[in-house]
C-alpha positions as CSV (number, residue, x, y, z in Angstrom):
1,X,106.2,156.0,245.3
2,X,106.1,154.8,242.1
3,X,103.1,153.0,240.2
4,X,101.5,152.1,237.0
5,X,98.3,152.7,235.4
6,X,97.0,150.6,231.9
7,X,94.2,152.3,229.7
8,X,92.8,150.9,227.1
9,X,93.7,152.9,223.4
10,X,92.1,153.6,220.3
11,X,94.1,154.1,217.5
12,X,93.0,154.9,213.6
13,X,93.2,151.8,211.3
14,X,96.2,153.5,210.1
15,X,97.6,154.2,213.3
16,X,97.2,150.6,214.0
17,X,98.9,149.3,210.8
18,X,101.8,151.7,212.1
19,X,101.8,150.1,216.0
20,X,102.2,146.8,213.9
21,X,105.2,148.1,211.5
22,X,106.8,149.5,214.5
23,X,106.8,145.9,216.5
24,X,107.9,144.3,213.5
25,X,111.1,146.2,213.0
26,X,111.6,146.5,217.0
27,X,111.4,142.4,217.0
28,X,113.7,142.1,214.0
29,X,116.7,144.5,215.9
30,X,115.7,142.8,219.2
31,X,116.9,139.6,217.5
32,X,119.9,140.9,215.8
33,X,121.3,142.7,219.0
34,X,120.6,139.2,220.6
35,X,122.5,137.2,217.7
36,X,125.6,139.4,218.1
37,X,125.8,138.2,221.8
38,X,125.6,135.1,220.8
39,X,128.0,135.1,218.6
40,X,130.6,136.9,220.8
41,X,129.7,134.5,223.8
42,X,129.8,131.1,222.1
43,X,133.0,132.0,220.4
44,X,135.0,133.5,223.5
45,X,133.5,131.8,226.1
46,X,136.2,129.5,226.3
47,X,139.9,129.7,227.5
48,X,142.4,129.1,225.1
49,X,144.1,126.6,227.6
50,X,140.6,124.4,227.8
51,X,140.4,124.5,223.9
52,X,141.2,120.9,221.8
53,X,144.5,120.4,221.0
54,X,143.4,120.7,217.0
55,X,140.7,123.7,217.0
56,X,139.6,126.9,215.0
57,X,140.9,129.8,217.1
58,X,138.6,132.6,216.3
59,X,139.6,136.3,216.0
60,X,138.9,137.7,219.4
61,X,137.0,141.0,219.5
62,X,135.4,143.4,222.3
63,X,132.6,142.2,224.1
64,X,128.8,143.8,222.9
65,X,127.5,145.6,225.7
66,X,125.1,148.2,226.1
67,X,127.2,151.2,225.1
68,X,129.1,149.8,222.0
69,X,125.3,148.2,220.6
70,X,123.8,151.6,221.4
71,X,126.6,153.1,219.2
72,X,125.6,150.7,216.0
73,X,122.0,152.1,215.8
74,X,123.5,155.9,213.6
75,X,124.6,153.2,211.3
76,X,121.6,151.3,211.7
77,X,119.1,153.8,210.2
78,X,122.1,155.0,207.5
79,X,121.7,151.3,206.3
80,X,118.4,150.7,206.8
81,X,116.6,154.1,206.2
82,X,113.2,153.1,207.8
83,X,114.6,152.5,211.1
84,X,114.5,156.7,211.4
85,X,111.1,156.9,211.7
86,X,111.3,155.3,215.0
87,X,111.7,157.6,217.7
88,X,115.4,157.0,218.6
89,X,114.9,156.4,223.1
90,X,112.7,153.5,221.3
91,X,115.5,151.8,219.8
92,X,117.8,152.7,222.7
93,X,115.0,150.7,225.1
94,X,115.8,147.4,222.8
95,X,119.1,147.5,223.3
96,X,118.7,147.8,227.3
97,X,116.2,144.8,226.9
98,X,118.9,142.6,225.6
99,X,121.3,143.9,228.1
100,X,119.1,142.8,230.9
101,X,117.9,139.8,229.3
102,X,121.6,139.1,228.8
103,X,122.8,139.8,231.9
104,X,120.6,137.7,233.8
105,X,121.2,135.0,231.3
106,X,125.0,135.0,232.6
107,X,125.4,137.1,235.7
108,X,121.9,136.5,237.5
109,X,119.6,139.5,239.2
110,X,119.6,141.2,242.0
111,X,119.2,138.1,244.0
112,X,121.8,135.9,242.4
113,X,119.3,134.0,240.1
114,X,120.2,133.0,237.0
115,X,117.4,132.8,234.2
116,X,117.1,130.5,231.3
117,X,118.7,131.2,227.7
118,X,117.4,133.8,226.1
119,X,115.1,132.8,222.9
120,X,114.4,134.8,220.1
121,X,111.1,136.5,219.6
122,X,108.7,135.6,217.3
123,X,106.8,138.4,215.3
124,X,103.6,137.3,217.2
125,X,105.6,137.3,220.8
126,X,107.2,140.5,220.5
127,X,104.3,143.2,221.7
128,X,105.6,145.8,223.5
129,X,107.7,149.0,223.1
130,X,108.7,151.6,225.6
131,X,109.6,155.7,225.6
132,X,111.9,155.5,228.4
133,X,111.3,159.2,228.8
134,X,107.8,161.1,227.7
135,X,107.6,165.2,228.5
136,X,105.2,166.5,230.8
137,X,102.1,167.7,229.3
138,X,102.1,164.5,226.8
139,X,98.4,163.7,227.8
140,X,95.9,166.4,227.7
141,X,92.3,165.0,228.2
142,X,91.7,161.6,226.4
143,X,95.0,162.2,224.0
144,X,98.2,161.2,224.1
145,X,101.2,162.6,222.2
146,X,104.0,160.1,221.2
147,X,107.0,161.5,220.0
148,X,107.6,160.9,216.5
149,X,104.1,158.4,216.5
150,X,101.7,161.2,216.4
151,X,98.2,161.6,218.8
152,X,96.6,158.7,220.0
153,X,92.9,158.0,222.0
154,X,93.0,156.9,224.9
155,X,90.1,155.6,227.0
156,X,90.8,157.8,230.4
157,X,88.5,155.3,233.0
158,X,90.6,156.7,235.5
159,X,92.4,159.9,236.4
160,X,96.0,160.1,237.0
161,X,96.4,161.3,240.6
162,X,96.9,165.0,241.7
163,X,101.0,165.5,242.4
164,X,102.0,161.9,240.4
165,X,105.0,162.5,237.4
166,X,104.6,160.6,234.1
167,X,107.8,158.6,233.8
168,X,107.8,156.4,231.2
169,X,105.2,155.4,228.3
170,X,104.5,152.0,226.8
171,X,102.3,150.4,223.8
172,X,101.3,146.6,224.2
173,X,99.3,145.2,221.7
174,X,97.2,142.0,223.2
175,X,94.4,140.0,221.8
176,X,91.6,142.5,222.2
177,X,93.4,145.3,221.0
178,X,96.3,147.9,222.3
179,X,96.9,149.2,225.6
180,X,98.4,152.3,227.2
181,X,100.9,151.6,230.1
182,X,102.1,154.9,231.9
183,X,104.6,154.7,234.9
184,X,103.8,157.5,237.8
185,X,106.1,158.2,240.3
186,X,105.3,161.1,243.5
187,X,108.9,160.9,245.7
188,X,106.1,162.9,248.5
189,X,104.3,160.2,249.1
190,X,105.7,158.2,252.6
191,X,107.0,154.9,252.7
192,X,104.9,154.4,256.0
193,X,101.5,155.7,256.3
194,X,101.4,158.2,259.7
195,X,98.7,155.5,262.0
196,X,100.6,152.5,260.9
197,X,99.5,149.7,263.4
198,X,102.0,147.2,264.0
199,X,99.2,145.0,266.4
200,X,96.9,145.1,263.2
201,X,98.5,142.0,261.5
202,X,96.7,138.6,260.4
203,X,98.1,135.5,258.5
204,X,96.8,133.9,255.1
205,X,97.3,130.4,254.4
206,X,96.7,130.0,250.7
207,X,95.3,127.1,249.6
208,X,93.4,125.0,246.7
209,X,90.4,123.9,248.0
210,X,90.1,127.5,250.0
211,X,91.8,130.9,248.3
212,X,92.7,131.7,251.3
213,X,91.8,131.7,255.3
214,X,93.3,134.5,258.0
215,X,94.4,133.8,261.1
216,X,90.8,135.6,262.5
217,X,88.9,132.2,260.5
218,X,87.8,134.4,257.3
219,X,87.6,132.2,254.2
220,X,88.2,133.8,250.7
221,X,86.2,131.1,248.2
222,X,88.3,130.0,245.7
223,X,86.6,131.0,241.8
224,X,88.3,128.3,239.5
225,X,88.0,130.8,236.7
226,X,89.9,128.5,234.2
227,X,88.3,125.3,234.9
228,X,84.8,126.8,234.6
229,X,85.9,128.3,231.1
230,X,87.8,125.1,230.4
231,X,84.7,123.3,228.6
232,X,84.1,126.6,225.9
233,X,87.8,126.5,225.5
234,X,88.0,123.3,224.0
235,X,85.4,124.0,221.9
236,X,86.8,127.0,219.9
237,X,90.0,125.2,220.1
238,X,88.5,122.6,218.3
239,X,87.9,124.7,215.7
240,X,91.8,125.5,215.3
241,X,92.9,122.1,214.7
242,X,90.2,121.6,212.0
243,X,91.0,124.4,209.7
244,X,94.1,124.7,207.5
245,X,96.8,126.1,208.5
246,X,98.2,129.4,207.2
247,X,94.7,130.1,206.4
248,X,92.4,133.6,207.4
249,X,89.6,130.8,209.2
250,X,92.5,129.9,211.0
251,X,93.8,132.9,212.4
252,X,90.5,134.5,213.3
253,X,89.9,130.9,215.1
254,X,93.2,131.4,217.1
255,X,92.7,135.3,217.9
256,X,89.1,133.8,219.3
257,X,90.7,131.8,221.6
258,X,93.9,133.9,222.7
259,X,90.5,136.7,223.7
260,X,89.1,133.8,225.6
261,X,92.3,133.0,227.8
262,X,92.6,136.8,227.9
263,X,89.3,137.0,229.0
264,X,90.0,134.6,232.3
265,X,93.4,136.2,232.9
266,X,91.3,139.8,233.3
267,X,88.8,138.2,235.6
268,X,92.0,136.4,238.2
269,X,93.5,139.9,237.9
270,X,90.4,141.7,239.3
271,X,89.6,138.7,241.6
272,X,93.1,139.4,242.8
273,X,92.8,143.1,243.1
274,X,89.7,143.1,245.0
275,X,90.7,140.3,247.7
276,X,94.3,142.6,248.3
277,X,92.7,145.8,248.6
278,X,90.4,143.8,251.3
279,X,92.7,142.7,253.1
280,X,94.9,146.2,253.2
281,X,92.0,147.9,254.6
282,X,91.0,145.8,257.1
283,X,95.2,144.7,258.6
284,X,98.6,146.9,258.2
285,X,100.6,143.6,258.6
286,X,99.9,140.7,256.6
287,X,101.7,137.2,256.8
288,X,102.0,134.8,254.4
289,X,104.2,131.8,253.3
290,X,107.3,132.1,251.0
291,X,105.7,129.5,249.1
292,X,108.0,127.9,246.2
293,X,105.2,128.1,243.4
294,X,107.3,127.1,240.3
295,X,108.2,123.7,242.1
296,X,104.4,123.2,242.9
297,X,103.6,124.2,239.3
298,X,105.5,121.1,238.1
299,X,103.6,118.3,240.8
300,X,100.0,116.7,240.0
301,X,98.5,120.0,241.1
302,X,99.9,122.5,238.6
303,X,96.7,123.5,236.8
304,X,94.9,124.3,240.0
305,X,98.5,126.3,241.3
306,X,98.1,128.0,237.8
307,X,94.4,129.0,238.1
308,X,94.9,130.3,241.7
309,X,97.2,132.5,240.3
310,X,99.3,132.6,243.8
311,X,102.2,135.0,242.6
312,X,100.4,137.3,240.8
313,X,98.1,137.8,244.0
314,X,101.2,138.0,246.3
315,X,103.2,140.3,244.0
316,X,99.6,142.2,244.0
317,X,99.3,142.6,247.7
318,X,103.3,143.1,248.6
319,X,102.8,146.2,245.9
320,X,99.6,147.6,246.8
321,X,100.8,147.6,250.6
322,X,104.3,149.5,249.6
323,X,101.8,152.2,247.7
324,X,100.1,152.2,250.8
325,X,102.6,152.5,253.2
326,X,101.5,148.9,255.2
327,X,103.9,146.1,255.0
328,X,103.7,142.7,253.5
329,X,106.3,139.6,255.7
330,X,107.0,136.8,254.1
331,X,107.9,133.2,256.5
332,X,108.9,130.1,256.1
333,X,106.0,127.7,255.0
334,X,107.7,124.7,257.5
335,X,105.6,122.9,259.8
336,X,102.8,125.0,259.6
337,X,100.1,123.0,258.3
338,X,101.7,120.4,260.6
339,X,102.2,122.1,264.1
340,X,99.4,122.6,266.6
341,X,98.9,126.4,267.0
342,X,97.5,126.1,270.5
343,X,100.8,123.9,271.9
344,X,103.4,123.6,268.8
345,X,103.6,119.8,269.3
346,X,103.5,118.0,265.5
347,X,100.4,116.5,264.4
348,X,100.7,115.2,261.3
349,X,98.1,115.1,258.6
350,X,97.7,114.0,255.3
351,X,96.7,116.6,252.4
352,X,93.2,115.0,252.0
353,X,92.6,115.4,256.0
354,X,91.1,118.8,256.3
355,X,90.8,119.4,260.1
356,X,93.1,119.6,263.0
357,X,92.8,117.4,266.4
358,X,95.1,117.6,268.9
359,X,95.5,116.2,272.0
360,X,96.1,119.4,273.5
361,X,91.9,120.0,272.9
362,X,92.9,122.3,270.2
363,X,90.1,121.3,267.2
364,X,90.1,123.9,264.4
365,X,90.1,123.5,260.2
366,X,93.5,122.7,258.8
367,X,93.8,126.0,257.1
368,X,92.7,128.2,260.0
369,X,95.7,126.1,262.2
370,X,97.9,126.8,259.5
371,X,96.9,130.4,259.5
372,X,97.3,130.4,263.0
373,X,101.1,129.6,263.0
374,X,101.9,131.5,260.3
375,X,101.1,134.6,262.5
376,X,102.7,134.0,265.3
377,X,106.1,132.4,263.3
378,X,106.3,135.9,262.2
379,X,105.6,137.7,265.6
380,X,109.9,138.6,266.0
381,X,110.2,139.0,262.1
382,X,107.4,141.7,261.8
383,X,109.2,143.6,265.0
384,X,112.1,143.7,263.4
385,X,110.9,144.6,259.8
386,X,108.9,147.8,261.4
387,X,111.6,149.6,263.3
388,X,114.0,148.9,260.1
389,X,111.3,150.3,258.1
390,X,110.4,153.2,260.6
């Protein structure tokens, strides 16, 4: 099983000053390393047989990839000397960054799907860096060793669980300060917990008006956490547009506001967290729909999509139920706000009609319905899920 744990760190002033010098130099090689793909790909990414009949025909060279950018970094730190004081699986991590960002640019993931162009980072976008591989032992009490960084406070809230493996180690700087991610991994763990239940499932219908409602008639409230910080945020935003720009008022204005969006991303996080774990430890199966969130986030209802927060609380939930061995399906969303779940005949409804009538005597609340059939739509799915996962 593998997982990840954030604490909170606290570095010296110097130590911060270093975190900063480090990102800096990180962002500038990102964007090199990203540059020379460019440049190989815009020049050679056409055949010489679709070229113009009266052209430049540039001299060819090898592709970049990982290996032959890895192999530039000796030379990197021979011309610029300051690269060697970072640790050296650091820079190696920005070149697999590129790679991937790269690859999915032209090849796609996993799944096919192709990403956008890659954009350069900005010194205040780039905020992460990564030791692909830390040694045992690195954290002793509330201190952290980082090769090559030096030893590093961390606020411990929570210990790291008997038997799990540090993997890898990363620093993010965010608005409030910097932050300690640390990937565990325990291969003892089982991928199905020993009492799974296969008869203990439910469905969710997500919704706006609702968070969500299972198939048993619970209701999750929605909280709306943006829109009830949405009248303080305009007033220190305010503030940003009336000060000049490039100036110290300005900045501390702008950090002010990036702690308040931070501040309501924390709070749909834990909201998040807390409605998953309650739902894992009352069901082993749990339905929902393969909802197409980006294409809702561009209708009429993309600020309340994006303060529901519906992908980071299904990516939540299908994560938290791998760690604990329950599994999460996935159906498709057709017909079931639509379809009667007592008959299956259609009964169509508009969105602002929020209760189900059919003539079957079936009279429930739209989202309940919905819930309804998104259950039993995944009735032969969920069979065949478990034995493939048994």
């Amino acid at each position: 099983m593998r997982t990840a744990y954030q604490y909170k760190l606290r570095p010296t002033k110097a130590q911060g000053i270093e975190i900063d010098r480090w990102l800096s130099m990180l962002c500038a090689q990102y964007n090199f390393l990203l540059a020379d793909r460019f440049d190989w790909y815009e020049r050679n990414r056409s055949p010489i047989d679709a070229c113009p009949l009266v052209c430049h025909i540039p001299e060819l060279r090898d592709n970049p990839d990982y290996y032959s950018q890895k192999k530039t970094l000796p030379q990197l730190k021979k011309t610029h000397p300051w690269y060697g004081e970072i640790y050296s699986q650091v820079l190696q991590d920005i070149v697999k960054r590129v790679k991937v960002t790269f690859d999915r640019f032209l090849k796609g993931d996993s799944n096919g799907k192709r990403s956008g162009k890659p954009r350069f980072k900005a010194r205040d976008r780039y905020r992460t860096f990564t030791y692909p591989q830390i040694k045992d032992g690195c954290l002793q009490g509330n201190l952290i060793t980082l090769p090559m960084f030096g030893i590093v406070k961390v606020i411990l809230h929570r210990p790291i669980p008997d038997g799990f493996k540090i993997k890898t180690a990363s620093v993010t700087k965010k608005a409030d300060g910097y932050y300690l991610t640390l990937s565990l991994e325990d291969t003892t763990v089982p991928s199905i917990k020993p009492d799974f239940n296969p008869e203990s499932t439910t469905g969710i219908d997500l919704g706006l008006k609702e968070f969500l409602t299972t198939s048993e008639g619970d209701v999750v409230p929605i909280p709306q956490h943006s829109r009830k910080a949405a009248k303080h945020l305009k007033v220190i935003q305010k503030r940003i547009s009336r000060r000049k720009k490039g100036s110290n008022r300005r900045k501390k204005a702008i950090k002010h506001v990036a702690k308040q969006h931070k501040k309501v991303a924390d709070k749909r996080k834990d909201f998040h967290f807390k409605t998953a774990n309650t739902l894992l430890k009352k069901y082993d199966v749990i339905v929902h729909e393969d909802l197409n969130v980006k294409g809702l986030s561009r209708s009429m209802l993309a600020k309340s999509v994006h303060d529901a927060g519906w992908s980071s609380f299904l990516n939540i939930l299908t994560t938290k139920a791998e760690n604990a061995g329950l599994l999460v399906i996935a159906v498709n969303p057709s017909g079931t706000s639509q379809d009667c779940s007592n008959c299956g005949v259609k009964v169509a409804k508009k969105l602002h009609e929020r209760w189900h009538n059919c003539a079957c005597g079936c009279s429930l609340n739209r989202d309940h319905n919905a819930a309804l059939n998104i259950k039993n739509s995944a009735k032969f799915v969920g069979t065949v899920s478990v034995h493939k996962t048994l």
